[in-house]
C-alpha positions as CSV (number, residue, x, y, z in Angstrom):
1,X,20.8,-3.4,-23.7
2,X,24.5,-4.4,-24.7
3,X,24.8,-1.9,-27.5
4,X,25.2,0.6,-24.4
5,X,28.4,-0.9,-23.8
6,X,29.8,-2.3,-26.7
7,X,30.6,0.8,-28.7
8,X,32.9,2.6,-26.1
9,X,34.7,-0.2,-26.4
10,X,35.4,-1.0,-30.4
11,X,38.6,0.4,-30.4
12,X,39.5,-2.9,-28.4
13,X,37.4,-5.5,-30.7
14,X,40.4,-4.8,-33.2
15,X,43.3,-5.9,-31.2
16,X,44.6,-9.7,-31.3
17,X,43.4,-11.7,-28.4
18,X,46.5,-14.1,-29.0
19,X,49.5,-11.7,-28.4
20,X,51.4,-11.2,-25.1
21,X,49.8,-8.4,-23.7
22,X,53.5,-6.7,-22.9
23,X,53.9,-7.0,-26.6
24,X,50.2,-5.6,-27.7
25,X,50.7,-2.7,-25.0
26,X,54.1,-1.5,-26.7
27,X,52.4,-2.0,-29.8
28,X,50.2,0.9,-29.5
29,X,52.9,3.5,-29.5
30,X,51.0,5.6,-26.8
31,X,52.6,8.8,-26.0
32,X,52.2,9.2,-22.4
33,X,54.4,5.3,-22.2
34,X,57.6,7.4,-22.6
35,X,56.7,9.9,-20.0
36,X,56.3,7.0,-17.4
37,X,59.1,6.2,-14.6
38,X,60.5,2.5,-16.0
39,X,59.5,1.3,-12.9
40,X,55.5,2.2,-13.5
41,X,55.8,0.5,-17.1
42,X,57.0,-2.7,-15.7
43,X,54.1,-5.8,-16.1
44,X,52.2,-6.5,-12.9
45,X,49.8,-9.0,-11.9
46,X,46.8,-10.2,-14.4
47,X,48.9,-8.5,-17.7
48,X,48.4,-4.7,-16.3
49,X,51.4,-2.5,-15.6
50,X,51.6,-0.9,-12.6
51,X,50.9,2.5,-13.9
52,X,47.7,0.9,-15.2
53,X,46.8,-0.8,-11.9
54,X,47.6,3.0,-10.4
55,X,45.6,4.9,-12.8
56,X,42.3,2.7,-13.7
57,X,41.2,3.5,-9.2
58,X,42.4,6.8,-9.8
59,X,40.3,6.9,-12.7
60,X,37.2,5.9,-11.1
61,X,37.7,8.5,-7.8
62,X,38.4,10.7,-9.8
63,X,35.0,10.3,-12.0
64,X,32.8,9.0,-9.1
65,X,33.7,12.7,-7.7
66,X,33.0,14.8,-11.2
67,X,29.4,12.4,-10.9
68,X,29.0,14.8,-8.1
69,X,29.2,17.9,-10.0
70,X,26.9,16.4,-12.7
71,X,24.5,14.7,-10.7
72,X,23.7,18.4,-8.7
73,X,23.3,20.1,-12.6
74,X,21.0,17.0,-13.4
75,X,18.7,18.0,-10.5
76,X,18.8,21.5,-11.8
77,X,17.9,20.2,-15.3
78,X,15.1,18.4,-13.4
79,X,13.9,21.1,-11.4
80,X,13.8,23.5,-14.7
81,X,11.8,20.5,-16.8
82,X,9.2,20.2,-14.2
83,X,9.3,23.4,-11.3
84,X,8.6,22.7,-8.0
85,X,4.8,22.4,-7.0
86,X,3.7,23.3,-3.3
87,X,3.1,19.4,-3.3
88,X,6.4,18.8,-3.6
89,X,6.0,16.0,-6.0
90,X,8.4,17.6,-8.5
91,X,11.0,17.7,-6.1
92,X,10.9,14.5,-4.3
93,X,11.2,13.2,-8.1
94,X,14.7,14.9,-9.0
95,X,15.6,13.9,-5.2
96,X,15.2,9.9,-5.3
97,X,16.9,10.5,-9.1
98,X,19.7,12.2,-7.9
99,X,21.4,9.1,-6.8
100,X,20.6,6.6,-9.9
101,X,21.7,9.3,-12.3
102,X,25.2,9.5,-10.4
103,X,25.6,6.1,-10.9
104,X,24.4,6.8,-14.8
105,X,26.7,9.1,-15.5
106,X,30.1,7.4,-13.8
107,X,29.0,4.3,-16.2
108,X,29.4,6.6,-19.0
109,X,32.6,8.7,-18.1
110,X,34.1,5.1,-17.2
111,X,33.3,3.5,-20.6
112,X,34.4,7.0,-22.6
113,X,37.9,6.8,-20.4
114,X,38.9,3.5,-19.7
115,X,40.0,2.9,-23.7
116,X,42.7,5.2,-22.7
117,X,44.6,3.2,-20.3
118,X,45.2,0.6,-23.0
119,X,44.4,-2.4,-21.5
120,X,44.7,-5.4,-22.5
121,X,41.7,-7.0,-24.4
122,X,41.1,-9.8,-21.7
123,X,41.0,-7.4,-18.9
124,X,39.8,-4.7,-21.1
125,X,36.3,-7.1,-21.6
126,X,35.7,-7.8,-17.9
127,X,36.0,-4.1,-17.3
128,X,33.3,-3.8,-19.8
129,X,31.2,-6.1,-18.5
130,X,31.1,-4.5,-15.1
131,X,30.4,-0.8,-16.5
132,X,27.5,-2.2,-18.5
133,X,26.1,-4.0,-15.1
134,X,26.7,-0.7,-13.4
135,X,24.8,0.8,-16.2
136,X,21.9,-1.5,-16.6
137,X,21.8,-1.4,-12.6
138,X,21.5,2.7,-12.9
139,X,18.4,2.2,-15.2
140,X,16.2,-0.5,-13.4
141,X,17.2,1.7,-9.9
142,X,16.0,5.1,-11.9
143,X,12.7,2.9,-12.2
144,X,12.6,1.5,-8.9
145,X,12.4,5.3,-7.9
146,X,9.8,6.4,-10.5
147,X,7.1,3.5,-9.5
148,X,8.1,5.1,-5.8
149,X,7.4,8.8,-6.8
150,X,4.3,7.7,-8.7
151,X,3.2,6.1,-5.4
152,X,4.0,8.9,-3.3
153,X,2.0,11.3,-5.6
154,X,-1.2,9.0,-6.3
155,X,-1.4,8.5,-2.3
156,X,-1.5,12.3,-1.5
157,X,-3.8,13.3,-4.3
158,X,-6.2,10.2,-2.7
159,X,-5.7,11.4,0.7
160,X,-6.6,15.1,-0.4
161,X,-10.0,13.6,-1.6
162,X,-10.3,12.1,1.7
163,X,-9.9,8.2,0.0
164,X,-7.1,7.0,3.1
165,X,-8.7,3.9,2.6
166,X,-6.6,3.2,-0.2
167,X,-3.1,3.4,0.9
168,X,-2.6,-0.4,1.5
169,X,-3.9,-1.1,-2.2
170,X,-1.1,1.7,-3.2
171,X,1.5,0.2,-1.3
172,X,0.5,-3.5,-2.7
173,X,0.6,-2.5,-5.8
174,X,3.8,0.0,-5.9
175,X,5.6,-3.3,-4.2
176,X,4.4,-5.9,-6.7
177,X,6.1,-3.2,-9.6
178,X,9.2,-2.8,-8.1
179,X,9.3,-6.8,-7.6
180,X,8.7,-7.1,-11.4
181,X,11.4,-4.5,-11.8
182,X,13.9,-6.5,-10.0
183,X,13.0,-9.4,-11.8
184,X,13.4,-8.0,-15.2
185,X,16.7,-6.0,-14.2
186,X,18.6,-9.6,-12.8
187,X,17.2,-11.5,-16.1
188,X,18.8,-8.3,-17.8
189,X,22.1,-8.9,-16.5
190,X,22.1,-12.5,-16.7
191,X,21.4,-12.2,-20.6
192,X,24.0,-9.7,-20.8
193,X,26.7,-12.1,-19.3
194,X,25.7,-14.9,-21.5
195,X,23.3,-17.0,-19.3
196,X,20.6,-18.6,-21.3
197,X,17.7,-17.1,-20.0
198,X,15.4,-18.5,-22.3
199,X,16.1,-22.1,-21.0
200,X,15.6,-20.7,-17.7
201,X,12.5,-19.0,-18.1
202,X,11.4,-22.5,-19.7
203,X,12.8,-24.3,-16.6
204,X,10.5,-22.4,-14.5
205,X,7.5,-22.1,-16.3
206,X,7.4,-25.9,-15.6
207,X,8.1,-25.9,-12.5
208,X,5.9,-23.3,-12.0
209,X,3.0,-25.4,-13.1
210,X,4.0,-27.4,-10.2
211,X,4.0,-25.0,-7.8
212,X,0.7,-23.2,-8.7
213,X,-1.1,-26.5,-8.4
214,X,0.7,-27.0,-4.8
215,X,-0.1,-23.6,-3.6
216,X,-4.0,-22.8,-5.3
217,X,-4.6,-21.8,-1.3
218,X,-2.0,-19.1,-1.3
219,X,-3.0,-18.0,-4.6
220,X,-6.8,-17.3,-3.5
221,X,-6.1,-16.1,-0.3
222,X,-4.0,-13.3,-2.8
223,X,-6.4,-12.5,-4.8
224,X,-8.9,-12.2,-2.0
225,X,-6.6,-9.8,-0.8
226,X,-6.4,-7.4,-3.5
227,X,-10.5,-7.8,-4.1
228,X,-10.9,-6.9,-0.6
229,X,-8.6,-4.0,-1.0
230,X,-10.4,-3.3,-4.3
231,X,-14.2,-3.2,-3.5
232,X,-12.9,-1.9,0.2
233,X,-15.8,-3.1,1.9
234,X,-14.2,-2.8,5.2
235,X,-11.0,-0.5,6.6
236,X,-9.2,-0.9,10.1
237,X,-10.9,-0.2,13.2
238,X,-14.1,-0.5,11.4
239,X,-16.9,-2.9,13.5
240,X,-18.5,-5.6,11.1
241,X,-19.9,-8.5,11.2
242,X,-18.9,-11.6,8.8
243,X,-20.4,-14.8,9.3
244,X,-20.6,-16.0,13.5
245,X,-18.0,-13.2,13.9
246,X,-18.6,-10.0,15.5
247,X,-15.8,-7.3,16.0
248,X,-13.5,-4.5,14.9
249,X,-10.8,-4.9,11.8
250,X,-7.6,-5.1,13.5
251,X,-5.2,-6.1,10.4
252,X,-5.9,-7.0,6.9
253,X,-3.1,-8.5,5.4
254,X,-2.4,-10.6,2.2
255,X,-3.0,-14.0,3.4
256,X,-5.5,-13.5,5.9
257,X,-7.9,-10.5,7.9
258,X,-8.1,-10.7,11.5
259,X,-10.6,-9.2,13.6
260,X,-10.5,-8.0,17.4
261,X,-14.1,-9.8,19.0
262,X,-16.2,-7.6,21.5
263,X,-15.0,-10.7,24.3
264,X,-11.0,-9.6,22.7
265,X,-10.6,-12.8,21.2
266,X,-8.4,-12.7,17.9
267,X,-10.5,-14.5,14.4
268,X,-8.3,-15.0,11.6
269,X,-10.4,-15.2,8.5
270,X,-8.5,-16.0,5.1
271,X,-8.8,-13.5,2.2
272,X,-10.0,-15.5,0.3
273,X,-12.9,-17.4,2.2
274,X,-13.9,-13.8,3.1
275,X,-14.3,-12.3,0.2
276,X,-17.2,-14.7,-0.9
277,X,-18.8,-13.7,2.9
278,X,-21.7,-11.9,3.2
279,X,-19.8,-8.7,5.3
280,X,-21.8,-6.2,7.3
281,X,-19.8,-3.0,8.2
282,X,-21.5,-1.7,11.1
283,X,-19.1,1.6,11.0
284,X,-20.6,2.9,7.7
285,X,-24.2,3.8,9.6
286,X,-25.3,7.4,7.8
287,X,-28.1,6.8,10.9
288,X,-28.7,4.4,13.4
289,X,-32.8,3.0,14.5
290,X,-34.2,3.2,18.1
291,X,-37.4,0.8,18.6
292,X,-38.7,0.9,21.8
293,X,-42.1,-0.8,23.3
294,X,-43.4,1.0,26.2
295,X,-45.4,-1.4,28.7
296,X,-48.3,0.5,30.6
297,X,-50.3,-0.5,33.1
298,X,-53.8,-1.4,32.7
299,X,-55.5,1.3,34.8
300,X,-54.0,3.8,32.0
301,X,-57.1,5.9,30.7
302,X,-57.6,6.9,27.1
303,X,-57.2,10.4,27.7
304,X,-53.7,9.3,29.4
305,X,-52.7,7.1,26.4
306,X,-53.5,10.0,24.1
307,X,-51.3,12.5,26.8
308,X,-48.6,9.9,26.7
309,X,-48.8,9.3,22.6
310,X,-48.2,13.1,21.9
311,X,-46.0,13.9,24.9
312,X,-43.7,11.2,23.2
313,X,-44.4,12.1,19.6
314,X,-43.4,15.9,20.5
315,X,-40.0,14.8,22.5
316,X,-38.9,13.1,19.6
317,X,-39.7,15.7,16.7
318,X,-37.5,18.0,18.5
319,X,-34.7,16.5,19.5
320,X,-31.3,18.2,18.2
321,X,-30.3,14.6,16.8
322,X,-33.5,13.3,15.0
323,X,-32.8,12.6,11.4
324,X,-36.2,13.3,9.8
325,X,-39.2,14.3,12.1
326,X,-41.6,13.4,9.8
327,X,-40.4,9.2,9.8
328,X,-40.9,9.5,13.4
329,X,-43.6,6.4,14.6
330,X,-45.7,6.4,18.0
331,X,-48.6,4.9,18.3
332,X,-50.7,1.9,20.6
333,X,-49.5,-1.1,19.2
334,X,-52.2,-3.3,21.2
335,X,-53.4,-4.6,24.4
336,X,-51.2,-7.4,25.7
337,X,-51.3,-10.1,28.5
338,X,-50.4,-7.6,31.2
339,X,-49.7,-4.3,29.5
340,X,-51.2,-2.1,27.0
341,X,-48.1,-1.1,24.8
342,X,-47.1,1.3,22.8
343,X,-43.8,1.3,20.1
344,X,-41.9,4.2,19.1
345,X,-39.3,4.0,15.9
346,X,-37.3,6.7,15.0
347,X,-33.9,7.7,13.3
348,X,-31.1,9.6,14.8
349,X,-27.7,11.1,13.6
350,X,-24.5,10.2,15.5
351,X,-21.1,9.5,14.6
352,X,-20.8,6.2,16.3
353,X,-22.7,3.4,18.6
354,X,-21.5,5.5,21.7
355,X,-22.6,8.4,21.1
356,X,-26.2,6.7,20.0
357,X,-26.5,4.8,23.2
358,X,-26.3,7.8,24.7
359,X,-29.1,9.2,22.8
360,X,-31.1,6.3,23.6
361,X,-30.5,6.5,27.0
362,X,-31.9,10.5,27.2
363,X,-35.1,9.2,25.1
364,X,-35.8,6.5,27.6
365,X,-35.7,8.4,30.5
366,X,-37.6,11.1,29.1
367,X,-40.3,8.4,28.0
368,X,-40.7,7.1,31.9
369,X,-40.8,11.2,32.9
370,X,-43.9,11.5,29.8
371,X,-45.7,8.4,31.9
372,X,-45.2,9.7,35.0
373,X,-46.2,13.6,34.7
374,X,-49.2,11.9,32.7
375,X,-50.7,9.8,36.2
376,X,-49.7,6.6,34.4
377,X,-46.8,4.1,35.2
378,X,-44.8,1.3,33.7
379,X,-46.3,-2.5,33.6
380,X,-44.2,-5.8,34.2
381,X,-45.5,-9.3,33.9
382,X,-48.7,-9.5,36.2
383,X,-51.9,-11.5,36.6
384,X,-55.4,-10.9,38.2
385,X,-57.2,-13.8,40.1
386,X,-61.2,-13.4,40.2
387,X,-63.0,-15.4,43.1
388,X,-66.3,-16.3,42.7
389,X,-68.7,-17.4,45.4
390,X,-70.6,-20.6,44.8
């Protein structure tokens, strides 16, 4: 990336380090010298004259305000290259550019310019330097804002298809590019200045070793993360139960999930321990069961049992929640110690375990008024004692 700085400054590569700069200033004959007060060409600090130390700020207030004017055409440009959708995506790209492209353009003005104030080759190559940092800064932020637009627009398109669930995978990812990005950009600027990044990069990868080997934990509790937000097998506020643990998903983060128990305890499970765990998600039901056994008493009649068998069956068939009439199950399971029982199973459709509890609660109360209207009654634990006379 140095060629983008080196050629507005060539002009400079010719001149003679060694010579005074007082000397190498005079030498170039510049017209606008003999125009200048005596008192502005006089040298100041660092080899500059003071009309140079006055015009090099002016230059850049002066360009950092035209950046302005450009940076609103750019947007224009933008706007024309790709028009404004009713997402919006269009436009919230030529927004977060707006800024990064200022800073692209004052790098270039600065570097197309500054030759002109004739500085002296010294201060003329730290001036350099700096535009080309600005410059390679003004790229990695125009990416920065890209990976941030991209993330924007893959989020809304998922949430359109009703796939929220994905968000924190978006975010995870759209942070682990920009940190690669930052990454890149500082090794950029530190091969730009000279630094031997190679060696570095060397340095670390050892090291690295070293720490990889010291932090295997960390690095599987990671990855457990990002299979978690991967396969998705849970979401927040969802009920499940992992393991001995029973209770709703109150944060999943990258080291570790933690779930809210039904007696408010807080578990913290690591990611990566719990993504080898058998999970059941309780809150992706498409139905939910009800198995009942019924308990009658013994002085039921048949004709009862038959009353009570089809008054059941028919309460069940037409409920406004049942899920298939035709999987519905009642029948006399057998005759017990103290009862003669009978089991009903059946399917019903309800968006949660509250709503179903509630549906379990009308069917069981309708049961007891089935017994009832038939001249039976419910059984508990009894026993008869027979006397014999001897």
């Amino acid at each position: 990336m140095r060629f983008l700085s080196l050629w507005a400054y060539a002009p400079l590569a010719a001149a003679q380090n060694s010579a005074p700069a007082e000397e190498w200033q005079n030498s170039l004959g510049l017209w606008l010298l003999s125009h200048l007060p005596q008192a502005l060409r006089h040298m100041g600090p660092y080899g500059l004259s003071y009309w140079q130390w006055l015009a090099l700020p002016l230059f850049a207030l002066l360009f950092w305000v035209a950046t302005g004017l450009l940076k609103n055409v750019s947007k224009k440009l933008l706007f024309k290259l790709f028009p404004p959708k009713p997402e919006g995506d269009n436009q919230a790209l030529a927004t977060k550019l707006a800024n990064p492209i200022r800073l692209l353009w004052f790098s270039i003005l600065m570097q197309l310019f500054v030759p002109a104030l004739a500085l002296p080759p010294q201060v003329g190559t730290q001036v350099k330097n700096v535009l080309a940092a600005s410059l390679i800064a003004a790229l990695f932020w125009s990416l920065l804002k890209l990976v941030d637009v991209a993330a924007g627009v893959v989020k809304k398109r998922l949430s359109s298809r009703g796939a929220d669930s994905a968000n924190t995978l978006i975010l995870s990812t759209s942070r682990l590019v920009k940190g690669l990005l930052l990454v890149l950009g500082v090794l950029s600027l530190l091969h730009y200045f000279g630094y031997p990044v190679s060696s570095m990069l060397a340095g670390l990868g050892v090291g690295g070793i070293a720490v990889a080997l010291a932090s295997q934990k960390t690095i599987e509790n990671l990855l457990g993360a990002f299979l978690i937000r991967l396969d998705q097998p849970f979401k927040l506020g969802d009920f499940v139960h992992i393991g001995e643990v029973k209770g709703y998903v109150e944060h999943i983060g990258f080291r570790s999930t933690r779930i809210r128990t039904l007696e408010r305890t807080l578990v913290t499970l690591p990611n990566g321990a719990l993504a080898d765990q058998r999970i059941e998600n309780h809150a992706t039901k498409d139905r939910f069961r009800l198995s009942a056994v019924v308990g009658l008493v013994y002085e039921t009649q048949a004709s009862q049992m038959k009353a009570i068998l089809a008054g059941i069956e028919s309460m069940l068939k037409t409920h406004p929640k049942i899920w298939e009439p035709n999987t519905i199950t009642v029948y006399f399971k057998e005759m017990a110690a103290s009862s003669l029982e009978v089991e009903m199973v059946a399917y019903f459709l309800a968006a949660s375990s509250k709503e179903f509890n509630a549906i379990r609660q009308e069917v069981l109360l309708k049961t007891m008024e089935i017994v009832e209207s038939a001249g039976s009654a419910m059984a508990f634990p009894s026993s008869t004692i027979y006397l014999a006379k001897t």
